[in-house]
N, C-alpha and C positions, 0 to 999 in steps of 0.2 A: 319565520320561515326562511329567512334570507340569511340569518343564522345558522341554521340546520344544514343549506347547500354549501357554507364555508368550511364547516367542519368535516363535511365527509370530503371536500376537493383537496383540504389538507390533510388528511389522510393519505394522499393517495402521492402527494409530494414525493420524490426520494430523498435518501440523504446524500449531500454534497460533501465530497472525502476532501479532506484537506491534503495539500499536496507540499514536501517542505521543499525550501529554497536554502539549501547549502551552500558555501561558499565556495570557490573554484578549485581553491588546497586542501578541501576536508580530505583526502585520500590519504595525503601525506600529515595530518592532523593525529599524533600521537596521544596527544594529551585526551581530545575527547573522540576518541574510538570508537568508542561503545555507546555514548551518547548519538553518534551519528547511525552506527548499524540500528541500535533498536526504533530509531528516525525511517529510516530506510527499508526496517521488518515488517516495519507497522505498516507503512504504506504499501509493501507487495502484496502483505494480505489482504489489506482495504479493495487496494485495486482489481486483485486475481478475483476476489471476490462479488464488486461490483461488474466486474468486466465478464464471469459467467453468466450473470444474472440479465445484464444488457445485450449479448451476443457481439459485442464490439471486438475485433480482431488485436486488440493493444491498450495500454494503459498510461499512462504517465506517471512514474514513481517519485520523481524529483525534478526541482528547476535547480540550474548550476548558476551563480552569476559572479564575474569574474570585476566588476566592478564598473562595466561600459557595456555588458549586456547578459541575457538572462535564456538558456538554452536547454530545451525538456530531453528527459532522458528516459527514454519509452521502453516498456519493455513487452513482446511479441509472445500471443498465445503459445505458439511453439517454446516457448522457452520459460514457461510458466511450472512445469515441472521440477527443473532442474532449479530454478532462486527457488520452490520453495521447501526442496529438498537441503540448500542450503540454510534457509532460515529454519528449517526442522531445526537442523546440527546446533544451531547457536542456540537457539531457547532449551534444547537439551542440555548442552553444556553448563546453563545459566539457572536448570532447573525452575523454568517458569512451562510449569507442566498445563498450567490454562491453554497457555499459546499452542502448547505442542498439538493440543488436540483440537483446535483450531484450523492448525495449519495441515494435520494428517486427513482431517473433514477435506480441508478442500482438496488437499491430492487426491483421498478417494475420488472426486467429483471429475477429476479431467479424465 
């Protein structure tokens, strides 16, 4: 019996979105570009995603740490349209047409 109440409270668990921790010069990081945008795609969808679902006014997309400390970079329902009309552009140009309909799902939603 005490069995059977674990598995239905874990059910009901969420999932906890992993949030990446970049380094303070990816901006200016030529070499991995693209490694850092689809770091950064992944998590606006995760978050835009969790963060309809929660009603929470913001998300956390990324930690920056520069080597002496480590600072969140949030990004505001108001402006959850427009990153994800940019991460539309990139998974289009990249032809990863899963994402695209992913990402058009949740625009319909705002």
């Amino acid at each position: 019996m005490v069995l059977g109440a674990f598995f239905l409270n874990s059910q009901k668990m969420r999932k906890r979105r992993t949030i990446p921790t970049l380094p303070a010069d990816f901006f200016g990081d030529k070499i991995n570009k693209v490694k850092y945008q689809k770091l950064l795609y992944a998590s606006i969808l995760d978050g835009v995603e969790q963060t309809l679902k929660n009603g929470k006014p913001s998300f956390v997309m990324a930690r920056v740490e520069d080597g002496k400390s480590v600072r969140d970079i949030s990004i505001l329902k108001e402006s959850f349209k427009s990153n994800l009309e940019t991460v539309l552009d990139f998974y289009e140009q990249n032809e990863e047409y899963e994402l695209c309909s992913k990402t058009l799902n949740l625009l319909n939603k705002i």
